[in-house]
VEXGU-764699 format. One line per field, with one value per residue (C-alpha): residue number from 1; residue in one letter; z, x, y. Coordinates in steps of 0.02 Angstrom, whole numbers, plus 50000, padded with zeros to 5 digits. Layout:
N
k = (NUM ...)
r = (a ...)
pz = (Z ...)
px = (X ...)
py = (Y ...)
***
This chain:
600
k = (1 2 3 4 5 6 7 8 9 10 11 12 13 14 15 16 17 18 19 20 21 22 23 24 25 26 27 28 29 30 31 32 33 34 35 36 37 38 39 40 41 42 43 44 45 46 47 48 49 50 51 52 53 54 55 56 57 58 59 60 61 62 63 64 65 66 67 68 69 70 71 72 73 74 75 76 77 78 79 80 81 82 83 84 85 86 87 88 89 90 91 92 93 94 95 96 97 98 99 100 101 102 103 104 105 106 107 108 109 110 111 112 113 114 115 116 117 118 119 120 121 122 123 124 125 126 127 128 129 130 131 132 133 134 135 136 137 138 139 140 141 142 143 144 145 146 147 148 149 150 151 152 153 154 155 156 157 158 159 160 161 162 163 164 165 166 167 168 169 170 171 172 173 174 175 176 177 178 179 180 181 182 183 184 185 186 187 188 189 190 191 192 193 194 195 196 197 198 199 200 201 202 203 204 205 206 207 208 209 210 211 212 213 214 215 216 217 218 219 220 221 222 223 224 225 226 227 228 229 230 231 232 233 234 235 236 237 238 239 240 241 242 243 244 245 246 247 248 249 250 251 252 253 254 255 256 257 258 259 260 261 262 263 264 265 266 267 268 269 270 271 272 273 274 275 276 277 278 279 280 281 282 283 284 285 286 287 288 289 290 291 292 293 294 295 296 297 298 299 300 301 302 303 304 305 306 307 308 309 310 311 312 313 314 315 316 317 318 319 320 321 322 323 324 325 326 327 328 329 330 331 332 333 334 335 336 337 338 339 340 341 342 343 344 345 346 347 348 349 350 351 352 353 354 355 356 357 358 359 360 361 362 363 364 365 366 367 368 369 370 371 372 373 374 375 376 377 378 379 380 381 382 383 384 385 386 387 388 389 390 391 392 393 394 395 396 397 398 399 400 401 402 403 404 405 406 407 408 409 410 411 412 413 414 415 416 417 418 419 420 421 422 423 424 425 426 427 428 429 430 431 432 433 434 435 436 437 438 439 440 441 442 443 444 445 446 447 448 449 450 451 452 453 454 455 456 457 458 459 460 461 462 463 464 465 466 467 468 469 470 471 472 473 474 475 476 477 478 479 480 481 482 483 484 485 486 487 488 489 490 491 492 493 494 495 496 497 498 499 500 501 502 503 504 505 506 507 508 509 510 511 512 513 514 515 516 517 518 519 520 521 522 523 524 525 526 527 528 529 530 531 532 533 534 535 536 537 538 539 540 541 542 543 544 545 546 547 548 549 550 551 552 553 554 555 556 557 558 559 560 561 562 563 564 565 566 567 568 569 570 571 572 573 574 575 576 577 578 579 580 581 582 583 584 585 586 587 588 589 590 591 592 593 594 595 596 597 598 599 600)
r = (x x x x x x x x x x x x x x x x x x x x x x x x x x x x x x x x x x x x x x x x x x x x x x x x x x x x x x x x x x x x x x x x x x x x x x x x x x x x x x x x x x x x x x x x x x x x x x x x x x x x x x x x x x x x x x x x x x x x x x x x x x x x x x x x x x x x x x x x x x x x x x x x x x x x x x x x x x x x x x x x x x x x x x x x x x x x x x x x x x x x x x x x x x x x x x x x x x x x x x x x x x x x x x x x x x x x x x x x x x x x x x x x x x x x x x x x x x x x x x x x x x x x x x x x x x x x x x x x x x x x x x x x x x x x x x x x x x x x x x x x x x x x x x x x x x x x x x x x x x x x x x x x x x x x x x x x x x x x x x x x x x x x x x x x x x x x x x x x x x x x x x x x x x x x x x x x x x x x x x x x x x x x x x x x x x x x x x x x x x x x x x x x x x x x x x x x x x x x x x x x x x x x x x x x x x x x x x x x x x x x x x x x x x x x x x x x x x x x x x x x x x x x x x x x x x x x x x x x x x x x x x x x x x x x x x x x x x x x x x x x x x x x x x x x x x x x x x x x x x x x x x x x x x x x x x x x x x x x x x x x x x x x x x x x x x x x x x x x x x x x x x x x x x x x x x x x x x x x x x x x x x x x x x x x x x x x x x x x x x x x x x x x x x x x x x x x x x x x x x x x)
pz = (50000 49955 50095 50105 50183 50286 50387 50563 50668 50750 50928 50840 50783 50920 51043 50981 50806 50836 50889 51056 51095 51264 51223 51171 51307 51434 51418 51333 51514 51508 51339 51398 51525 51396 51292 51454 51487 51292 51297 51450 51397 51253 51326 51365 51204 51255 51353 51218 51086 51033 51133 51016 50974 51128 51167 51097 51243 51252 51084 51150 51265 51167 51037 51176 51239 51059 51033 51207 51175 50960 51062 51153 51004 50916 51036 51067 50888 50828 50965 50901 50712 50755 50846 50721 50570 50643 50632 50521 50560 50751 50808 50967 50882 50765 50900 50970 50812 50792 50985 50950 50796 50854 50997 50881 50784 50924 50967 50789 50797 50974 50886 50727 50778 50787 50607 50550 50700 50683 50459 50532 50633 50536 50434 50563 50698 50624 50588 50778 50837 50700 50784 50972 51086 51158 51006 50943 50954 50842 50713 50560 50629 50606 50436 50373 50422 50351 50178 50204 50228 50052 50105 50246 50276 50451 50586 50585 50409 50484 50618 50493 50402 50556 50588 50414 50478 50519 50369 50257 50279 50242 50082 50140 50260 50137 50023 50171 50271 50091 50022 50193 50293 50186 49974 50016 49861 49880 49857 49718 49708 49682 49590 49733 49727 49903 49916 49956 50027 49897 49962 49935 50057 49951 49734 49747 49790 49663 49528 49554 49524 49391 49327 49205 49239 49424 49403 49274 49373 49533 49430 49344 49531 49623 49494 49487 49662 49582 49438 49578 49679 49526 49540 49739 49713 49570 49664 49812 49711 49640 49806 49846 49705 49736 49914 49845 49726 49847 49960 49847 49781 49956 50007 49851 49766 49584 49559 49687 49617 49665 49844 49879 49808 49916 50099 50011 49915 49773 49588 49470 49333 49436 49457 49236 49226 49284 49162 49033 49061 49094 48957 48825 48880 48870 48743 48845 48950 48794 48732 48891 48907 48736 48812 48952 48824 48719 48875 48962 48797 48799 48653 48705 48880 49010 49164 49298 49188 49254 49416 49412 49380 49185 49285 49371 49431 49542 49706 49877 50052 50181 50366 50451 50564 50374 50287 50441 50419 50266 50275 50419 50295 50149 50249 50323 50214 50331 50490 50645 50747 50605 50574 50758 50799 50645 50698 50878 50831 50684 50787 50954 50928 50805 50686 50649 50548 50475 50380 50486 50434 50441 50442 50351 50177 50130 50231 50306 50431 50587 50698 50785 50918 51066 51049 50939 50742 50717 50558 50489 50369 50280 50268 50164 50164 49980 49900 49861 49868 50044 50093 49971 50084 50239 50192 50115 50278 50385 50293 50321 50533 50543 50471 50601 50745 50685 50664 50816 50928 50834 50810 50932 50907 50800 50670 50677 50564 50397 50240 50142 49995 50062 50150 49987 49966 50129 50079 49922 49963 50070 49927 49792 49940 49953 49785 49757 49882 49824 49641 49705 49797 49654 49644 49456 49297 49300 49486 49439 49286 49400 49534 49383 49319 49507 49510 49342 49391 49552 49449 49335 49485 49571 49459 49294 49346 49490 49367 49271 49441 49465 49285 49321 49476 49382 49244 49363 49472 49323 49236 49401 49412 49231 49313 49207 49354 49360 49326 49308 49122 49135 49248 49157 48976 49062 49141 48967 48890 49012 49012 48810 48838 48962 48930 48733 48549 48594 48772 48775 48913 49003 49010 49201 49224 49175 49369 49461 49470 49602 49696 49739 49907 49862 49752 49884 49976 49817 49738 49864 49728 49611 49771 49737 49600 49619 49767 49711 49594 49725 49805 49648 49646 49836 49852 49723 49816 49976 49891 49767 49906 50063 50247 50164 50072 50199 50336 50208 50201 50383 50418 50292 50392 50557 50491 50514 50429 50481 50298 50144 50054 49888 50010 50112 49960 49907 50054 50044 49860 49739 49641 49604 49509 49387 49261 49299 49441 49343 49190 49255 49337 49193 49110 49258 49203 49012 49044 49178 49027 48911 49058 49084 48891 48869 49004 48952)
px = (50000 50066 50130 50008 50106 49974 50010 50036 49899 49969 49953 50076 50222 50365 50389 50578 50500 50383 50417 50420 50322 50353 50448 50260 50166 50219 50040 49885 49803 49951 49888 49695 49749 49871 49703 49607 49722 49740 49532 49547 49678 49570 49488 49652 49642 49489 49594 49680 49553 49536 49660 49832 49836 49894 50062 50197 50202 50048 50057 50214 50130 49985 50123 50184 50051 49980 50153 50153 49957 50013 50175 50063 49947 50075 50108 49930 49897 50077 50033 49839 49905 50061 49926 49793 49937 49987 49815 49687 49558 49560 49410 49471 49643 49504 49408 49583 49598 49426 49439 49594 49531 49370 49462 49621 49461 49414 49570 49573 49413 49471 49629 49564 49548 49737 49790 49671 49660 49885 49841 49711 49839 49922 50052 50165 50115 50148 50319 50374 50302 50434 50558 50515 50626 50488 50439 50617 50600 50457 50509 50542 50362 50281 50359 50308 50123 50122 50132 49969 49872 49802 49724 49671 49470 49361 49369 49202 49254 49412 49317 49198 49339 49426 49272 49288 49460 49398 49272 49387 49491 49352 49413 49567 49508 49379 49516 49634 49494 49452 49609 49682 49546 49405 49504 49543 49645 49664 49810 49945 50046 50233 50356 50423 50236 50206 50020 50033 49910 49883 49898 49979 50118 50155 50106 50299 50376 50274 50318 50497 50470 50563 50394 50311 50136 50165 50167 50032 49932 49965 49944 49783 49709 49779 49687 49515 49478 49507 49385 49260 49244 49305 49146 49161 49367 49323 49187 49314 49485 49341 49282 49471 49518 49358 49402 49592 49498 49375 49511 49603 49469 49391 49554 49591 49724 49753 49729 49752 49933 49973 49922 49998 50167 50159 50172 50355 50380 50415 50372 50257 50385 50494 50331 50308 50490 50502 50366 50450 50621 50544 50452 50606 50691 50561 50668 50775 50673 50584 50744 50759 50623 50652 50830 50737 50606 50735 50861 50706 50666 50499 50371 50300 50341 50190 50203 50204 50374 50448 50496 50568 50774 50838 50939 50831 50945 51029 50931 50955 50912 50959 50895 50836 51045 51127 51008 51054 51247 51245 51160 51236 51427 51359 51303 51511 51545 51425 51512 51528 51368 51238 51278 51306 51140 51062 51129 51071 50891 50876 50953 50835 50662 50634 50539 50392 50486 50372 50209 50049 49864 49789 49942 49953 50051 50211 50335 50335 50422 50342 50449 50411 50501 50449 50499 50612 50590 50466 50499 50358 50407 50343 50507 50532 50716 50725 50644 50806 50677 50655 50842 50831 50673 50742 50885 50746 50655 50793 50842 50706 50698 50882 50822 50692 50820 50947 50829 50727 50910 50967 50788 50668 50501 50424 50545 50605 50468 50541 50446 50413 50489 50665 50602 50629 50814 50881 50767 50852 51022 51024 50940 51100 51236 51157 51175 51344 51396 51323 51395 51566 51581 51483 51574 51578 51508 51351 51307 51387 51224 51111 51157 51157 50969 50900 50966 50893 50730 50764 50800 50645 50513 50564 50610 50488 50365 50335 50323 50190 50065 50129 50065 49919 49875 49903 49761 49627 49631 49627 49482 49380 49449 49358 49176 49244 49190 49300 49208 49285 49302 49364 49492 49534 49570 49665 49793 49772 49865 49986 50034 50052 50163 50280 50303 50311 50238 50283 50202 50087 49971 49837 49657 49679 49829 49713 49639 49813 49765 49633 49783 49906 49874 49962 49812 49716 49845 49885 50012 50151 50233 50327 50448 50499 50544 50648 50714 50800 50878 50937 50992 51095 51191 51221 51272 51405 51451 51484 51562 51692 51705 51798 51732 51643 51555 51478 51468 51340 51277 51237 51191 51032 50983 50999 50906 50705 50603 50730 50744 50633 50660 50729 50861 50890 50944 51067 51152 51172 51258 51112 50994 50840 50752 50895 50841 51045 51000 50837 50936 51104 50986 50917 51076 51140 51002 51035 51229 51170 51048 51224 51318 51193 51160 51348 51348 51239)
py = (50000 50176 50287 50451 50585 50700 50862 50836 50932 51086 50965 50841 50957 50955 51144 51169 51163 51332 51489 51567 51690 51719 51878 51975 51895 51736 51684 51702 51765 51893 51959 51947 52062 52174 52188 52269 52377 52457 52439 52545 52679 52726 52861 52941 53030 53126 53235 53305 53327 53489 53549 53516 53711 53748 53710 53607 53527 53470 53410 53319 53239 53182 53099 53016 52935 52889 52787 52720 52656 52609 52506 52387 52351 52325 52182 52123 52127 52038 51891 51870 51855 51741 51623 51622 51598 51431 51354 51468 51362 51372 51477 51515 51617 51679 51765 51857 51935 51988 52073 52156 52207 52299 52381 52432 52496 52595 52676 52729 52808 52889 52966 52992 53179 53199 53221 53349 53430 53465 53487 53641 53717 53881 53855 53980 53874 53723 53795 53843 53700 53595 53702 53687 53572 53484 53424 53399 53193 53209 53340 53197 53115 53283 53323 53162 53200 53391 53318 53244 53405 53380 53210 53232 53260 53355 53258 53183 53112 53052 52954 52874 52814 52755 52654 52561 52480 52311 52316 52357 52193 52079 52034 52006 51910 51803 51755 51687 51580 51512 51497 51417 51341 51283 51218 51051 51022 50821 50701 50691 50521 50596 50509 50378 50333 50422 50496 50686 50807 50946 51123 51290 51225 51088 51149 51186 51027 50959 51089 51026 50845 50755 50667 50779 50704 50716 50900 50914 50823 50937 51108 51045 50969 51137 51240 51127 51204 51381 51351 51286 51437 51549 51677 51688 51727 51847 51958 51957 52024 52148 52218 52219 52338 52413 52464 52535 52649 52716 52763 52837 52937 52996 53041 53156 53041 53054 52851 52710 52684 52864 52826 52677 52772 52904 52870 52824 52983 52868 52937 52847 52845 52722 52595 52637 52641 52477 52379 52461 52383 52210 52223 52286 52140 52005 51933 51869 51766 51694 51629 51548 51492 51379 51338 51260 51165 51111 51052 50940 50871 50919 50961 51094 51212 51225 51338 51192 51146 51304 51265 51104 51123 51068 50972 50865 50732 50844 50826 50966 50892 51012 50972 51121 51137 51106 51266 51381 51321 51364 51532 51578 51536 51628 51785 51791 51948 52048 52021 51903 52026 52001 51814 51752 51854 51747 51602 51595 51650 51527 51372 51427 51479 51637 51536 51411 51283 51155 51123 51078 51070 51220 51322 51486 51428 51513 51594 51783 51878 51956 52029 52212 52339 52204 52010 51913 51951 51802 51709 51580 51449 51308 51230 51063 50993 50922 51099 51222 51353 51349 51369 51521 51563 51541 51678 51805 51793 51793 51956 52039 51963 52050 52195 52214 52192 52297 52432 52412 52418 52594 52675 52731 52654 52813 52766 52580 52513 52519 52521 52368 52462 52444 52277 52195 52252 52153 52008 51992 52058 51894 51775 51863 51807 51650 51602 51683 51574 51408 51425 51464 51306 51201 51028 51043 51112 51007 51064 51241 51236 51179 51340 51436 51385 51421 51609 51627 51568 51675 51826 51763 51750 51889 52027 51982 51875 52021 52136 52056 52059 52231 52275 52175 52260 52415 52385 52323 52456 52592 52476 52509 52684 52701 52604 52446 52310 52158 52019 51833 51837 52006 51957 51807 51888 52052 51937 51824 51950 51963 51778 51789 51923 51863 51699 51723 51655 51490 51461 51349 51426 51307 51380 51357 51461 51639 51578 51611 51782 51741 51658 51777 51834 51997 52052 52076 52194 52286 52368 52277 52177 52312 52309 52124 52179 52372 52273 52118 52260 52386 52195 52163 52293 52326 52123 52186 52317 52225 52102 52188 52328 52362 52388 52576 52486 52348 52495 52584 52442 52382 52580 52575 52391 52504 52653 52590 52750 52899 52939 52913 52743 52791 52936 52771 52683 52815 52807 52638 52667 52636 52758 52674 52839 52799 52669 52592 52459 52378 52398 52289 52169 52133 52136 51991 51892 51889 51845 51702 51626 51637 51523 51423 51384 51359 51229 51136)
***
């Protein structure tokens, strides 16, 4: 009888296998009693409505106690969303989120009064107050919020839209409970003729398998769950896109892509700037992609033959110690601090290593200004993706930690735009390091065809949802509603286009743009992409560099939100409103295909 690998219930998996929370809250009753006391502080923001005209110290104080109160949600809600991602369908983490979410709602609505009551102020005293010692900690803060004075409504309309908060996730929300909790997507028999429980966790280790029909088989029973609940997925990514526009519009944005772009002073032509230079060079990855046809020996080139190395023979099994041995050695160049902090947090109990059922799929980071910088991970030892996971993640945990020790809390949290670039510095040093110590040619290809497809996923492939995401929000911005055959012929075209005149694209595949859980959070993606090429050519830096180099390096990891993301970036030695990093990414990735295709 064949072996049927299932997910161990959350119960099953052993406690030096999760992560430890203890650091947010040593007990649940510790955070029931944390979520009293920020229900009860609420009302501390009564004392200072109307009142922020009248002193800077007043308004000092009022700042404080906001960040004091946003500290300990921070907390309450990192703990509630940690819990509920390592079992989505336990009710009981369920109802933390939905308490913390209503009172989080709450506060909002009790502080909602605070930016348009500073925006009102005169422009003269907005301008001694910038200059006042008292609020000297929270000039930059200030600033920041001054540029908003064009978006920001009365205070009654700034109170009704605090009250949307917890609405306005629903969608979000829909999509994860279905996508998580209630597809059940079956079993696949893999290659070794081992039964194995279909899900979002485990589409990629089947992607990589050797056996062409055990893939085609996994993509076409993944995707028969998408057709199924196609019109529910469709309507939700519409009220999704929906909600972005209305924002956007109430809030006296341009577009929905303009808003998302501004909280990070970042220019629409870098976002258009970027689809173009994907798009020039589309060429490129068309050629490779008949490389890779031609290599397998394959008629014709499907996407679930995309993943799976040419090389097939070549296997990776890295226990959980061997990946964080090796990331910790390929990491060196950035000093003993960095990778001994790593090390220790990765080998103890930063992260949530394994699969379980009911566990939210992929892999994130979660750390804040209190606790260790959680990492969650679906980790699998024979996929090479997840050692290239692990170091993505683990950039972005160090990240976190570094910035929280340098920054006060005002200005640890960096944005995700310059998330992406210590993600992917890691993922470039990773890989650098691998094909260095390749045991020969064959394994060197093999190293060679992963950073490709690395380059591939992250950088064009990102790009495409980014230029997706970009055309369904300005089809709603125009009243065009996005219905399901809408959706499916806009990102129609986009497959055709990316993946070239002779790619044979499955009917099914027009679904995956119900799938990605980024759609639903929009315009997030484009920073995959600007990022792994800031990534490129900082990892270059460091590398080819001396200790000026690294130090500008580690200094933008310590710098949180002190600066704006594309100054951050500058400092760090790369100029992303130049079209020069996206261009010699690209440029990487064309000169990779010419290895590879003279290796093999």
């Amino acid at each position: 009888m064949n072996e049927i690998q299932r997910l161990p219930k959350r119960s099953e998996v052993p406690l030096n296998h999760t992560w430890d929370l203890s650091g947010l809250f040593a007990s649940e009753q510790e955070w029931e009693e944390s979520l009293q006391l920020y229900e009860g502080q609420i009302a501390g923001y009564a004392k200072f409505k109307g009142r922020l005209g009248e002193g800077a110290a007043l308004l000092a104080e009022c700042l404080a106690f906001d960040s004091q109160l946003d500290q300990l949600a921070e907390r309450l809600g990192s703990y509630a969303f940690l819990r509920t991602s390592e079992d989505q369908a336990n009710s009981h983490y369920q109802r933390m989120v939905g308490r913390f979410q209503a009172i989080a709602t709450r506060a909002g609505e009790a502080s909602s009064y605070m930016r348009p009551e500073i925006l009102a102020m005169p422009q003269e005293q907005l301008e001694r107050y910038l200059e006042s010692a008292e609020l000297k900690h929270y000039r930059l803060l200030l600033e920041r919020l001054v540029r908003y004075k064009p978006h920001t409504l009365s205070n009654d309309e700034e109170r009704l839209l605090a009250m949307q908060a917890e609405m306005s996730d629903a969608t979000n929300k829909i999509f994860r409970q279905l996508l998580d909790a209630d597809m059940k997507f079956g079993l696949v028999t893999d290659e070794n003729g081992c039964q194995i429980e279909l899900s979002s966790a485990t589409l990629m280790q089947l992607m990589i398998s050797p056996s062409r029909e055990v893939r085609k088989t996994a993509f076409h029973q993944f995707y028969q769950q998408f057709s199924a609940h196609q019109n529910t997925l469709a309507a939700t990514l519409n009220g999704s896109v929906q909600r972005d526009v209305y924002y956007a519009r109430v809030r006296n944005y341009s577009s929905a892509l303009s808003k998302a772009l501004f909280a990070d002073d970042v220019p629409i032509d870098v976002y258009e700037n970027l689809i173009g230079a994907v798009r020039a060079n589309l060429p490129t990855l068309h050629r490779y992609y008949e490389l890779r046809r031609d290599k397998m020996g394959l008629p014709d080139i499907h996407h679930y033959d995309t993943y799976v190395p040419i090389i097939s023979d070549i296997k990776s099994n890295h226990s959980w110690e061997d990946a964080v041995g090796i990331v910790f050695e390929s990491l060196a160049v950035l000093g003993p601090e960095y990778c001994n902090t790593l090390k220790k947090g990765l080998l103890a109990r930063w992260c949530d290593r394994y699969p379980n059922e009911g566990k939210q799929s992929g892999a994130f980071s979660a750390g804040g200004y209190t606790g260790d910088p959680y990492i969650l991970m679906n980790y699998k030892p024979t996929v090479l993706n997840d050692l290239f996971t692990l170091t993505h993640e683990a950039g972005h945990s160090m990240h976190t930690y570094l910035s929280a020790q340098h920054q006060p809390y005002e200005y640890y949290n960096y944005t995700i735009f310059v998330a992406e670039v210590a993600s992917t510095f890691n993922e470039q040093l990773l890989s650098n390091y691998l094909i260095q110590h390749a045991k020969d040619n064959r394994e060197r290809a093999y190293l060679i065809n992963n950073q490709i497809d690395d380059i591939r996923s992250t950088l064009i492939r990102q790009t495409m949802f980014a230029e997706f995401e970009k055309i369904i929000h300005a089809s709603i911005e125009a009243g065009e509603p996005l219905t399901i055959e809408v959706l499916k012929d806009m990102y129609g075209q986009l497959l055709h286009a990316y993946f070239g005149p002779n790619f044979t694209i499955d009917e099914e595949l027009k679904l995956e743009c119900l799938r990605i859980p980024h759609f639903y959070r929009a315009f997030y993606v484009y920073k995959y992409a600007t990022g792994l090429s800031a990534a490129i050519a900082l990892s270059e830096r460091v590398l080819q560099g001396g200790k000026t180099e690294l130090n500008r390096y580690l200094n933008f990891l310590k710098s949180g939100c002190s600066k704006y993301p594309l100054e951050l970036l500058k400092d760090a030695g790369v100029d992303l409103t130049s079209p020069e990093p996206v261009d010699t990414a690209l440029k990487k990735f064309d000169s990779l295909v010419n290895e590879l295709q003279s290796l093999i």
